[in-house]
C-alpha positions as CSV (number, residue, x, y, z in Angstrom):
1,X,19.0,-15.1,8.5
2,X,17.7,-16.2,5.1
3,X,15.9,-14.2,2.6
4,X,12.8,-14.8,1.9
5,X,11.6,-15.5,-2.0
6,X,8.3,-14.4,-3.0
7,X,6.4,-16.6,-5.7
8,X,2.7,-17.0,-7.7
9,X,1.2,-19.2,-9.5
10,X,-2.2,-20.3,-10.6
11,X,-4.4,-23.5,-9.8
12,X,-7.3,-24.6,-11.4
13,X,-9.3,-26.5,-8.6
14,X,-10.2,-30.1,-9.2
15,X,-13.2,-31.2,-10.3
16,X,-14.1,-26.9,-12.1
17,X,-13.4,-24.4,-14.3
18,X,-12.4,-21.7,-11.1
19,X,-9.0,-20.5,-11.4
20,X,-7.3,-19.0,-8.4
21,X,-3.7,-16.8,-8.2
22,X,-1.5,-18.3,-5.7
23,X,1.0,-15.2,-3.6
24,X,3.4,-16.9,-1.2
25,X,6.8,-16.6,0.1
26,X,9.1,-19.3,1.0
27,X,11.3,-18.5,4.0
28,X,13.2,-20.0,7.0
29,X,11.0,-20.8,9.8
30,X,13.5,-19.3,12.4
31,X,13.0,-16.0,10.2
32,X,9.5,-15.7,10.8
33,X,7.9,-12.8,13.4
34,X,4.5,-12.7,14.9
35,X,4.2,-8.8,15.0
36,X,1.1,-6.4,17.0
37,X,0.4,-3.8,13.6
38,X,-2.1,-1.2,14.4
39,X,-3.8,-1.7,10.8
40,X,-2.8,-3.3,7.9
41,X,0.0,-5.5,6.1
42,X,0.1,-2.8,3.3
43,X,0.7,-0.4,5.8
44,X,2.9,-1.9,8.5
45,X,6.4,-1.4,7.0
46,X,6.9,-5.1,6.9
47,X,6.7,-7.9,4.5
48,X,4.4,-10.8,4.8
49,X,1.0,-12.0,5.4
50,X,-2.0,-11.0,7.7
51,X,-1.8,-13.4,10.9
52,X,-4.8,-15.2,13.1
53,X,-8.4,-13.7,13.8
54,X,-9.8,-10.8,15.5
55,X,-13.1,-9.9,17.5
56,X,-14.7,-7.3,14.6
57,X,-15.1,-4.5,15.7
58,X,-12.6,-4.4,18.1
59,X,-8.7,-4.9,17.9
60,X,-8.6,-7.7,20.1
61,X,-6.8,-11.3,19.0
62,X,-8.9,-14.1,19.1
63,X,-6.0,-16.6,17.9
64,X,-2.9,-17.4,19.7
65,X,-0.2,-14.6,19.1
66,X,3.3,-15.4,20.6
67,X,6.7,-13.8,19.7
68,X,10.2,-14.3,22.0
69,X,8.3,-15.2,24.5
70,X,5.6,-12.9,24.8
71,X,2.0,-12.2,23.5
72,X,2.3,-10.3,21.3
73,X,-1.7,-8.3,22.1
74,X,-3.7,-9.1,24.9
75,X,-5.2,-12.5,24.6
76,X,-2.7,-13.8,22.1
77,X,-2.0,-17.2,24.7
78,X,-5.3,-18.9,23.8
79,X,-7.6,-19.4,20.9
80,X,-11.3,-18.9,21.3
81,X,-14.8,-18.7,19.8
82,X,-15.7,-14.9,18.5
83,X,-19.0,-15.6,18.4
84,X,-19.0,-16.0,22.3
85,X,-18.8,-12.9,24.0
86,X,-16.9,-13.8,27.4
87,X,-13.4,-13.8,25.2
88,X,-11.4,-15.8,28.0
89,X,-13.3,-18.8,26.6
90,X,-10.4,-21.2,25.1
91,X,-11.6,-23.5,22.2
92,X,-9.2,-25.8,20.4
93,X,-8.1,-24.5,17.4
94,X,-4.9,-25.1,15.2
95,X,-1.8,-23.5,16.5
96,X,1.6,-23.6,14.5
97,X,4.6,-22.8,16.7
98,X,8.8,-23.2,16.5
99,X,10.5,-23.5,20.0
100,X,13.7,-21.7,21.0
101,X,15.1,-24.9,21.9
102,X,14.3,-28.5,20.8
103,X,12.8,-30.7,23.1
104,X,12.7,-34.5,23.7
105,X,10.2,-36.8,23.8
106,X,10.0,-40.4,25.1
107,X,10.7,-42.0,21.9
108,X,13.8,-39.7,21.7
109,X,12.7,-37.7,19.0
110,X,13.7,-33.8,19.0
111,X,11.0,-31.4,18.9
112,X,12.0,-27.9,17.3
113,X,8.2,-27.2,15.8
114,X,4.6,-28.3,14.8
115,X,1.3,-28.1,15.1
116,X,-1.5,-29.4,17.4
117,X,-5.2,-28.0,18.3
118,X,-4.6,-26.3,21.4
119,X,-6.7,-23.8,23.6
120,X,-4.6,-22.5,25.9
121,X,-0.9,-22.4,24.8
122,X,1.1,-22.3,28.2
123,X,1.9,-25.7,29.4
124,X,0.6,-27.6,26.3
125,X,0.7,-31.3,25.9
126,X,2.2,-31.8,22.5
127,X,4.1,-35.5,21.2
128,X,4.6,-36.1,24.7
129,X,6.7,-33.1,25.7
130,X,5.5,-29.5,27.4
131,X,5.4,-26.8,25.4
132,X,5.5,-23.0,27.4
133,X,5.7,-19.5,26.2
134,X,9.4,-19.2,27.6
135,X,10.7,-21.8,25.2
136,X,8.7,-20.8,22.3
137,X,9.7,-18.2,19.5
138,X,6.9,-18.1,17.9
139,X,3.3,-19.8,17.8
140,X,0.6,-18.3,15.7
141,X,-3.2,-19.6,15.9
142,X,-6.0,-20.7,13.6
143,X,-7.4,-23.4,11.7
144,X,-5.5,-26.9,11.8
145,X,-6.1,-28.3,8.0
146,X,-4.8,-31.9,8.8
147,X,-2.7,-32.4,5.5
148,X,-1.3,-35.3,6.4
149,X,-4.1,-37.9,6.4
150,X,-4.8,-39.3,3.7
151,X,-8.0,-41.3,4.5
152,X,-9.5,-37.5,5.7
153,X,-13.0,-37.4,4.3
154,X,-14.7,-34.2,3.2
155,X,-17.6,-34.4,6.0
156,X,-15.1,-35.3,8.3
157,X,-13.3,-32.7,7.9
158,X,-16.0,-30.1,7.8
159,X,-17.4,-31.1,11.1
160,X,-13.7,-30.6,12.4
161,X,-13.9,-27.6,11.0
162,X,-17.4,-26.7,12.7
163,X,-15.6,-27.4,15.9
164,X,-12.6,-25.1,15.5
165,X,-15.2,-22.5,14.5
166,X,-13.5,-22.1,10.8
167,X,-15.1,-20.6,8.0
168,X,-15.1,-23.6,6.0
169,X,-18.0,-22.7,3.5
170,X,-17.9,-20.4,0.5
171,X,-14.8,-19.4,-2.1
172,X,-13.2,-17.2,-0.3
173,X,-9.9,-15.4,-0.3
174,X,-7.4,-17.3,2.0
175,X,-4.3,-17.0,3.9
176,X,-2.2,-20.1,5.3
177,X,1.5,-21.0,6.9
178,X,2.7,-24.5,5.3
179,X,5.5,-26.3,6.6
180,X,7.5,-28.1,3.3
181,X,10.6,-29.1,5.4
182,X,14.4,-29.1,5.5
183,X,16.9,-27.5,7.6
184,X,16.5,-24.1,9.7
185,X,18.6,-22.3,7.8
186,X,16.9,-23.2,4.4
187,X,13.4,-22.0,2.9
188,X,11.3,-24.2,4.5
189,X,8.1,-22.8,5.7
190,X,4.9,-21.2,2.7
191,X,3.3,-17.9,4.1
192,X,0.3,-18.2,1.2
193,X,-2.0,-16.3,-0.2
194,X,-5.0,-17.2,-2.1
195,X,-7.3,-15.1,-3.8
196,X,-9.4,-14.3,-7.7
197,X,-9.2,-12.0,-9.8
198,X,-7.6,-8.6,-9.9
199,X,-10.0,-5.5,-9.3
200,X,-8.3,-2.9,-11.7
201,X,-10.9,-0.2,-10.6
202,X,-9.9,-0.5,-7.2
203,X,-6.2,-1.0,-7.4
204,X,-3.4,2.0,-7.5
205,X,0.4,1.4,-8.4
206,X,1.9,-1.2,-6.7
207,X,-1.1,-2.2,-4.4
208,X,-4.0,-4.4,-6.1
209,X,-6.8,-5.2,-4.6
210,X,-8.7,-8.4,-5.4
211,X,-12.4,-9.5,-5.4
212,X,-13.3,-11.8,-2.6
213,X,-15.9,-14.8,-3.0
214,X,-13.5,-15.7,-5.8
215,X,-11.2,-18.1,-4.1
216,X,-11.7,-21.2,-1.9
217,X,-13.0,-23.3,0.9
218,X,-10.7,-25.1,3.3
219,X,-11.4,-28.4,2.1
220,X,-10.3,-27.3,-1.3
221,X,-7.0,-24.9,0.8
222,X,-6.1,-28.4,2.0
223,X,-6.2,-30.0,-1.4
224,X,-4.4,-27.4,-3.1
225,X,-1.3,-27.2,-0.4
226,X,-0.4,-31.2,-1.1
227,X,-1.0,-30.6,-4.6
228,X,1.0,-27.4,-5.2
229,X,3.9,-27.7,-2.2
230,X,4.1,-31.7,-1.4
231,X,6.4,-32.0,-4.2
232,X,8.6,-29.4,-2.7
233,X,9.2,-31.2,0.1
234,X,12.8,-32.6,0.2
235,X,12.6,-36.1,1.2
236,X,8.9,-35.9,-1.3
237,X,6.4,-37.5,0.9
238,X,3.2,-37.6,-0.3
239,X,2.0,-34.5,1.8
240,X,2.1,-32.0,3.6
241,X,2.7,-32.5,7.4
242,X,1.9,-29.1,9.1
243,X,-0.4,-26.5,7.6
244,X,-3.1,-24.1,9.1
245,X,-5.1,-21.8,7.7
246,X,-4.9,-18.1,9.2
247,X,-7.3,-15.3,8.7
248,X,-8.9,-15.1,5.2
249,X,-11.9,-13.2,3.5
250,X,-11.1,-9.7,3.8
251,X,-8.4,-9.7,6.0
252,X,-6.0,-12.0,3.1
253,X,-3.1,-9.8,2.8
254,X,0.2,-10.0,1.9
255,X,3.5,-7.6,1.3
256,X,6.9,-8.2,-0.9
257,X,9.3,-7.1,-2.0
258,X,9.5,-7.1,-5.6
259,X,12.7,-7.6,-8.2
260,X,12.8,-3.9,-8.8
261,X,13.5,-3.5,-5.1
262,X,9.7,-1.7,-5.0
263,X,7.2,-2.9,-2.3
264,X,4.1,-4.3,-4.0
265,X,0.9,-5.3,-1.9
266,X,-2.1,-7.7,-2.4
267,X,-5.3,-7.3,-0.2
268,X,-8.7,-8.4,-0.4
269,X,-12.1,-6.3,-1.6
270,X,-13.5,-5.5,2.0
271,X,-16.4,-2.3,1.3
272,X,-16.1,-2.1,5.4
273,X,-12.6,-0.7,5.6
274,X,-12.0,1.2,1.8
275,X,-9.9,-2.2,0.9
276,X,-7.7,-2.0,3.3
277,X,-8.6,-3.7,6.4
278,X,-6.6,-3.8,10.1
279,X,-6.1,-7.2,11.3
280,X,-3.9,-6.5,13.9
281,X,-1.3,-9.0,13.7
282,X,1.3,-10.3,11.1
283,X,3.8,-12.8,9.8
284,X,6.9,-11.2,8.4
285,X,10.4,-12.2,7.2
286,X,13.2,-10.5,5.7
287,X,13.4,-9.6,1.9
């Protein structure tokens, strides 16, 4: 088990004057679990990030939620429109996952992880192999921000986004899991955080709250992952290969631990939940 590292930064987005504060930890894939809270990251007793999207107003998944095998709440094996109310619709959507064992594919090439745009989970074409909740130890949904192509134009991806039902538009806060590469056992995967500037007024001690409208859209998420974590990728490729956007706006949250050994937590404004919304589910690692 490796330890995971927690980092900021800042990033000036191309093209304007908006600054935006960068919270991530780097960790081992393997390390990562998909964990059922019953409100927020601040107050789960973990560290990490807030995981894929819920119905609001209820505590129901609307993302893929898998961990050792399981769902982790009920309807955590599929991703689906909220905006539909019959929730055992499936709709494509972005779905990171790392299998308990690697499989094989024609070509010969081993399969321990990935990402693909997949409904229902169980019994998933992916790279020519099967993927199935048995094998898998964890697979987390939401929005698939195609990294890796390089000739990916702006409208294009919007109206991908459209179709995966992502909230594309607007500067928003944002959360995201970004695969950088390298072994299992070293810090390999980006739980990130995006969000502006620090509310004072509303933050206490350890646990600031930030303003939200103040950070990105996914088009600009995709841009700043190859810019900010391509050139941490071992072999340096040119970009990123697997990254998806998770929950963001007022659900953005993340927990670390910091070099004091004190827990310190960053969280979205959201007026609905006194800045400190449930979302339900979780990414966390060991600090």
């Amino acid at each position: 088990m490796a330890t995971a590292t927690f980092n900021t930064s800042e990033y000036t987005v191309p093209g304007t004057n908006r600054t935006v504060y960068l919270k991530y930890l780097l960790c081992s894939q393997k390390d990562i679990v998909v964990r059922s809270i019953s409100g927020s990251v601040k107050d789960s007793g973990y560290y990490g990030i807030n995981g894929t999207f819920f119905r609001p107003g209820t505590t129901s998944l609307v993302g893929i939620a898998i961990n050792d095998s399981a769902q982790i709440r009920n309807y955590g094996t599929m991703n689906r429109d909220p905006r539909i109310s019959d929730v055992t619709s499936p709709l494509p959507c972005g779905t990171f996952f790392y299998l308990k064992t690697p499989l094989t594919n024609a070509s010969g090439t081993r399969i321990f992880g990935g990402t693909d745009e997949i409904d229902v989970y169980d019994n998933h074409s992916y790279d020519g192999v099967t993927l199935t909740i048995a094998n898998t130890q964890f697979a987390i949904g939401g929005s698939s921000l195609f990294p890796s192509e390089t000739s990916l134009t702006q409208n294009t991806f919007n109206i991908r986004m459209v179709n995966q039902d992502a909230p594309y538009s607007g500067y928003r806060s944002r959360t995201a899991i970004v695969y950088i590469g390298g072994g299992s056992d070293d810090l390999n995967t980006v739980l990130l955080t995006i969000h502006g500037p620090v509310d004072n007024d509303k933050s206490s001690g350890n646990n600031y709250v930030t303003s939200d409208y103040a950070g990105v859209t996914l088009w600009e998420l995709r841009t700043l992952i190859n810019d900010v974590f391509a050139p941490m990728i071992p072999s340096a490729p040119e970009t990123v290969v697997h990254a998806i956007a998770l929950d963001g706006g007022g659900s953005t949250q993340i927990a670390y631990k910091n070099s004091s050994g004190n827990k310190v937590t960053y969280q979205t404004a959201d007026s609905y939940s006194s800045n400190n919304r449930p979302v339900y589910s979780m990414l966390s690692v060991p600090m």
